[in-house]
ROSE-4610 file (N, C-alpha, C; in Angstrom, 1 decimal, always signed):
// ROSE-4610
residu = [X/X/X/X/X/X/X/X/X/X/X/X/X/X/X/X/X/X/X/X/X/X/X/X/X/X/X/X/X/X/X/X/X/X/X/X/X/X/X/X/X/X/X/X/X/X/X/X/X/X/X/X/X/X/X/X/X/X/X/X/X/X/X/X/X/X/X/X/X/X/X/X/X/X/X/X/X/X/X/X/X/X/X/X/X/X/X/X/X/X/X/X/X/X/X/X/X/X/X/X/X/X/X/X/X/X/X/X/X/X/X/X/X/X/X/X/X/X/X/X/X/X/X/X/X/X/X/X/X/X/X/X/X/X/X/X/X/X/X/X/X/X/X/X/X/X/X/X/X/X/X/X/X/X/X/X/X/X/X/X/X/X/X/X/X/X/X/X/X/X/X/X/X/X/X/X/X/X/X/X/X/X/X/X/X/X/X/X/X/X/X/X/X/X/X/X/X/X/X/X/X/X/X/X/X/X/X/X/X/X/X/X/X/X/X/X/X/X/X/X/X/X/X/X/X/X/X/X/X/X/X/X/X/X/X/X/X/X/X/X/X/X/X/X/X/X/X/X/X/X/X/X/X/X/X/X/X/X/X/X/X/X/X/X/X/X/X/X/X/X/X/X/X/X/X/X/X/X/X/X/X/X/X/X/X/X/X/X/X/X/X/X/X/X/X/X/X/X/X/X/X/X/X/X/X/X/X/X/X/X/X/X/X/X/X/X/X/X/X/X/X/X/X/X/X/X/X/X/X/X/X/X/X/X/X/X/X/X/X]
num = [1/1/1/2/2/2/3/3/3/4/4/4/5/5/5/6/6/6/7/7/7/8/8/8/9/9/9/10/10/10/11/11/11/12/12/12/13/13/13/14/14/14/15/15/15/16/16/16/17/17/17/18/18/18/19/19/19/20/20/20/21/21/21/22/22/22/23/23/23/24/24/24/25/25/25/26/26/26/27/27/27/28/28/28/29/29/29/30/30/30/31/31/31/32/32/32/33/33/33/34/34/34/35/35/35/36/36/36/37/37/37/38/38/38/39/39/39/40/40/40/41/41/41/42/42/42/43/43/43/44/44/44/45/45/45/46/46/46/47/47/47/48/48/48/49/49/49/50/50/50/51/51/51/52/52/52/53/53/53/54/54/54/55/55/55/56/56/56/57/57/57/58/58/58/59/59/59/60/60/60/61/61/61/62/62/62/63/63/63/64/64/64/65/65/65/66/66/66/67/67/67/68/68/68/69/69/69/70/70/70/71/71/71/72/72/72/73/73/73/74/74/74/75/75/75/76/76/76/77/77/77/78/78/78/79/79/79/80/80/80/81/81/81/82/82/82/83/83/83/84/84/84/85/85/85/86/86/86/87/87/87/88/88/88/89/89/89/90/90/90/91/91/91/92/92/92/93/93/93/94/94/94/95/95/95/96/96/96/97/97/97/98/98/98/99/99/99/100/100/100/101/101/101/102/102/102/103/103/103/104/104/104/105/105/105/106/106/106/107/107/107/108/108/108/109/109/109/110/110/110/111/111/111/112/112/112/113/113/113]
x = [-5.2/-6.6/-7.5/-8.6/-9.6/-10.1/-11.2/-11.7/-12.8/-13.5/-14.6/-14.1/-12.8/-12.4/-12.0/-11.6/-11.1/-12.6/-13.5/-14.7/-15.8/-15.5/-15.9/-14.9/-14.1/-13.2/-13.2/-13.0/-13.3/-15.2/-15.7/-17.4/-17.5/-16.5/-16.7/-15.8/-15.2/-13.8/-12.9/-12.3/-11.5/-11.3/-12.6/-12.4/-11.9/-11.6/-11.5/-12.1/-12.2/-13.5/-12.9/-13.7/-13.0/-12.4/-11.4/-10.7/-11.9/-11.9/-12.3/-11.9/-12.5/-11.9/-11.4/-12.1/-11.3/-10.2/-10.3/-9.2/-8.0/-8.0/-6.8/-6.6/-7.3/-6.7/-6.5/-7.2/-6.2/-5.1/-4.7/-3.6/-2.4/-2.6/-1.8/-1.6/-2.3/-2.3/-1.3/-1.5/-0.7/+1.0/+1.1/+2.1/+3.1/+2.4/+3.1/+3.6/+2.5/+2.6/+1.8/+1.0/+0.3/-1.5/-2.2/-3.6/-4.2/-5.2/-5.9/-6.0/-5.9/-6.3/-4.8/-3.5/-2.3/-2.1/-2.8/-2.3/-3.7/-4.8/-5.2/-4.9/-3.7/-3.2/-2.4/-1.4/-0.7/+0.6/+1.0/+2.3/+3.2/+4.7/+5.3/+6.2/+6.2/+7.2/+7.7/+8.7/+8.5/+7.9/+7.3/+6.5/+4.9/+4.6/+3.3/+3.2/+4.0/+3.9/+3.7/+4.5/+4.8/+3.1/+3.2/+1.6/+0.6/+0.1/-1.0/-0.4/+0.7/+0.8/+0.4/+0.8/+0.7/-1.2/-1.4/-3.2/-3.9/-3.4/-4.5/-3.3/-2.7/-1.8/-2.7/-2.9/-4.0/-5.8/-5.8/-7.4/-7.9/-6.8/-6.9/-6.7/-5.8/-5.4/-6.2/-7.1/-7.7/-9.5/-9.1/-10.5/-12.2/-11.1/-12.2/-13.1/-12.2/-12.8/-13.2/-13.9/-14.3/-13.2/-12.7/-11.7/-10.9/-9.8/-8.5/-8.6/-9.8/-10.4/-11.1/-11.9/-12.8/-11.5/-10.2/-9.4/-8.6/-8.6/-8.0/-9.0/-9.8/-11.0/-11.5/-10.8/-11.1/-10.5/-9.2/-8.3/-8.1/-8.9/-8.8/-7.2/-7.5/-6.4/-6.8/-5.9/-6.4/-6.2/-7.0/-6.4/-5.1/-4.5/-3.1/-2.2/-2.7/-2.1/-2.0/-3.0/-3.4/-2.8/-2.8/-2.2/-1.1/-0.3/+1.7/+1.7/+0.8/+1.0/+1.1/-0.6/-0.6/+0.6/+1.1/+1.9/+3.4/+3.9/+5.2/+5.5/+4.3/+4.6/+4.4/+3.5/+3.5/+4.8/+5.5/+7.2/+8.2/+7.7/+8.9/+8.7/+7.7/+7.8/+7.9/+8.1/+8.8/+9.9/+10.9/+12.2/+13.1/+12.3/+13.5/+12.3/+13.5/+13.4/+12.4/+13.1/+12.4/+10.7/+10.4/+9.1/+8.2/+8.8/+8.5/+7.8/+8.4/+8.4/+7.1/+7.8/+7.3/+6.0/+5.3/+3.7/+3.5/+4.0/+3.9/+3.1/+4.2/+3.3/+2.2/+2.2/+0.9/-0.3/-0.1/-1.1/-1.5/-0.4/-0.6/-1.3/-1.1/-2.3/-3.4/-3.8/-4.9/-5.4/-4.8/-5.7/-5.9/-5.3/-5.7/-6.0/-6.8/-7.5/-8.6]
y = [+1.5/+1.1/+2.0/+2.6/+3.5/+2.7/+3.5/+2.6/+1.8/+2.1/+1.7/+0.5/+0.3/-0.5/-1.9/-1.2/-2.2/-3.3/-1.8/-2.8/-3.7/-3.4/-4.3/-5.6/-5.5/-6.8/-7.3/-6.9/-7.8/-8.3/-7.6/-7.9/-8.6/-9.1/-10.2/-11.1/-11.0/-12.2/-12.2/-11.1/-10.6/-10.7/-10.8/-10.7/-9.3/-8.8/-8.1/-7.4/-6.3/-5.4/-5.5/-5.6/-5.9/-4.8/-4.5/-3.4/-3.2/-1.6/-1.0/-0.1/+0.2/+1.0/+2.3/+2.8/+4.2/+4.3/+2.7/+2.4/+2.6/+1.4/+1.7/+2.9/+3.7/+5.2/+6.2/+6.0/+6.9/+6.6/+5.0/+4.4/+4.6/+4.6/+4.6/+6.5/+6.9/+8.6/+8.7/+8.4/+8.8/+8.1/+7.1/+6.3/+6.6/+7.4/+7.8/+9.6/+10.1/+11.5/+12.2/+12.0/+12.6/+12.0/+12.9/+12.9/+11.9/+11.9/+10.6/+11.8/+12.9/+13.1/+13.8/+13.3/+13.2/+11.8/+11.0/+9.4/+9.5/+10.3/+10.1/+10.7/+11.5/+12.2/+12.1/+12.3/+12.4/+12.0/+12.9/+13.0/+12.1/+11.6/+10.6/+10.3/+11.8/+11.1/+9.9/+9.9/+8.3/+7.8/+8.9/+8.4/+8.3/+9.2/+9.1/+7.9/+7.2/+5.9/+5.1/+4.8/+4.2/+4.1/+5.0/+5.3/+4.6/+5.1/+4.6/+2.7/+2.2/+0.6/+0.2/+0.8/+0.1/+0.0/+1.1/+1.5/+0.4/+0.0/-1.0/-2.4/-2.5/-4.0/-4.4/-2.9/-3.4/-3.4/-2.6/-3.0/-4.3/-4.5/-6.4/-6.9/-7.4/-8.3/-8.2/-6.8/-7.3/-7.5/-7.8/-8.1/-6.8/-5.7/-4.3/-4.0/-4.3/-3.5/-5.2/-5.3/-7.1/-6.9/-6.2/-6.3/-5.4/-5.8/-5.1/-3.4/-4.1/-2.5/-2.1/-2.3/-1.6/-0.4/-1.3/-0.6/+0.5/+0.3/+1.4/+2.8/+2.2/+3.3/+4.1/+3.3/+4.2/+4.9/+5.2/+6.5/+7.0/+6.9/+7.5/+6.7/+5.8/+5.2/+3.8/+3.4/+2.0/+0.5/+0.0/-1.6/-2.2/-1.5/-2.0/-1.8/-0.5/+0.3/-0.8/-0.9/-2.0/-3.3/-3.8/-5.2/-5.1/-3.9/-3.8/-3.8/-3.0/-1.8/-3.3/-4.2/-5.7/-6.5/-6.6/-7.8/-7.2/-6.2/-5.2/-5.4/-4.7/-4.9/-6.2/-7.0/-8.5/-9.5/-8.8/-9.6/-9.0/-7.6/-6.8/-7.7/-7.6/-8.0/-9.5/-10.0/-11.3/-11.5/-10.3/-10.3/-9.4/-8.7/-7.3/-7.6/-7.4/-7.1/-6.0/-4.4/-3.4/-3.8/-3.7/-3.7/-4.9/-6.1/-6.6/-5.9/-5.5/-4.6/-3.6/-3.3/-1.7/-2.4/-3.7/-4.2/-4.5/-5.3/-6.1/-4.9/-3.9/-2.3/-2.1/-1.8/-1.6/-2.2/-3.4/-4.8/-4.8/-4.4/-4.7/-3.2/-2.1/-0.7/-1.0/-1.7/-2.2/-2.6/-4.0/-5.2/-4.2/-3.8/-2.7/-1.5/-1.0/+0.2/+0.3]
z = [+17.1/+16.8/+17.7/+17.2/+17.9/+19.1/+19.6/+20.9/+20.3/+19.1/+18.4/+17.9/+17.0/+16.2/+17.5/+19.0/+19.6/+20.3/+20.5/+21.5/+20.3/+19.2/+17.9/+17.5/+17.6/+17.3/+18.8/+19.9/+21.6/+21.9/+21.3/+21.1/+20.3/+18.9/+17.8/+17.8/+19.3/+19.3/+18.6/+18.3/+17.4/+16.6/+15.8/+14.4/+13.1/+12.7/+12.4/+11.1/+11.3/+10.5/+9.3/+7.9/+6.5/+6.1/+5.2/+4.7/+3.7/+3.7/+2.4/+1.3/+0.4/-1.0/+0.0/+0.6/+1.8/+2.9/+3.5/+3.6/+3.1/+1.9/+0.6/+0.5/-0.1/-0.3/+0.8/+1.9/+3.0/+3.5/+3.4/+4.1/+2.9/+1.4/+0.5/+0.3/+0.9/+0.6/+1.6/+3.0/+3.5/+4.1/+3.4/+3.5/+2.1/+1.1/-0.2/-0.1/+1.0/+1.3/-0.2/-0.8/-1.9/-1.5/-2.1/-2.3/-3.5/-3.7/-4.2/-5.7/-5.7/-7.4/-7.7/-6.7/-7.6/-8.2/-7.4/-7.5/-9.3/-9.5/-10.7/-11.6/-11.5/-12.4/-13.0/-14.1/-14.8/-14.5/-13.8/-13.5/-13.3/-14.0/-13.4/-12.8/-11.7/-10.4/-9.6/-9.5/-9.3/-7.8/-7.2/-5.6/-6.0/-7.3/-7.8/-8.2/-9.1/-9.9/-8.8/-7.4/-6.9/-5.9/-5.4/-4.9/-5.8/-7.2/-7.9/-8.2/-8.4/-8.6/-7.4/-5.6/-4.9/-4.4/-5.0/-4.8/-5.2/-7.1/-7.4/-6.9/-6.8/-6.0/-4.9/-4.3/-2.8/-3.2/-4.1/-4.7/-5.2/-6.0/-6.3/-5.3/-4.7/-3.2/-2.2/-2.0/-1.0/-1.6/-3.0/-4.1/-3.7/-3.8/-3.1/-4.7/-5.6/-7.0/-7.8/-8.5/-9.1/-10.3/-11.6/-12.1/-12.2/-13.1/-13.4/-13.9/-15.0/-16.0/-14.7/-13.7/-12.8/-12.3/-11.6/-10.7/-11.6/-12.8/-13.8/-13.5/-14.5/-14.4/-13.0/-11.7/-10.3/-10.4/-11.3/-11.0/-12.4/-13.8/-14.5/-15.4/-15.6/-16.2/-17.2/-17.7/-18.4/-18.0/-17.9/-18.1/-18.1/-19.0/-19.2/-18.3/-17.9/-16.7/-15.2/-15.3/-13.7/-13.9/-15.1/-15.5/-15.3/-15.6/-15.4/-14.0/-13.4/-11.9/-11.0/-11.2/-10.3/-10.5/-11.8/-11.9/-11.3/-11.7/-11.0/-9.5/-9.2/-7.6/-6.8/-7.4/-7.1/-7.4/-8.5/-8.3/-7.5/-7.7/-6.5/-5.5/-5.2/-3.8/-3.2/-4.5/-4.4/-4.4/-4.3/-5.3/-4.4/-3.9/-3.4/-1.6/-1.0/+0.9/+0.9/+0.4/+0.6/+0.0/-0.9/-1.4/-0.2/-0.2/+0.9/+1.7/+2.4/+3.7/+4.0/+2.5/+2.6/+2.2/+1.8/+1.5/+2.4/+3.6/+4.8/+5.4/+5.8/+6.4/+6.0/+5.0/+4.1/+4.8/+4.4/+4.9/+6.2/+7.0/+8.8/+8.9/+8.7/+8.9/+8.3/+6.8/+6.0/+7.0/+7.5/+8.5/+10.3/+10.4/+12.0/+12.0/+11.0/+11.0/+11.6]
C-alpha cells in the first residue's frame, strides 16, 4: 500500500478506498501479464480468455459497470460473451481450489490498492 493509500484509510479509520474500473484493469493486466487491448481482442489464447472472463467476473462483483451488455461492450465484445465469462468463472471458483485462489488474490490486491 502507498503512503497516500495508508494515511487515507488511518485518517478514515480504516476504511478502505473503493475499487475502480482502473483498478480492475491494471490489477487484471498485470496478474494475466497482457495489456488491456489484448484482453479486447480477438485472440484465443488460453491466458487471453482467461484475463478477459476474469476482467468482467470482477466488473460485475465489484458492481463497477450497471450491466452485463455494458461490461461486454467495455472490451468490444457481446453480451453473451459476459454472460458465459460471469457465470464460468463464478462456478470455477466454486469448484476447483486453483481458480479459488487465484480470485481470492485478485480480490485481496483489488481491496489494498
Amino acid at each position: 500500500m502507498n503512503e497516500l493509500h495508508y494515511f487515507i484509510n488511518e485518517t478514515l479509520g480504516g476504511n478502505k478506498l473503493p475499487v475502480t474500473k482502473e483498478d480492475v484493469k491494471r490489477v487484471i493486466c498485470k496478474r494475466f501479464g497482457v495489456t488491456m487491448q489484448q484482453i479486447e481482442g480477438k485472440s484465443r489464447k488460453q491466458n487471453l480468455v482467461y484475463a478477459r472472463q476474469f476482467y468482467m467476473y470482477f466488473m460485475y462483483k465489484k458492481n463497477l459497470i450497471r450491466t452485463k451488455t455494458e461490461i461486454a461492450e467495455s472490451i468490444n465484445k457481446n453480451h453473451a460473451t459476459a454472460i458465459y465469462s460471469i457465470n464460468k468463472i463464478d462456478s470455477w471458483v466454486k469448484l476447483y481450489d486453483d481458480f479459488r485462489h487465484l480470485a481470492k488474490s485478485i480480490d485481496d490486491e483489488l481491496e489494498y490498492n
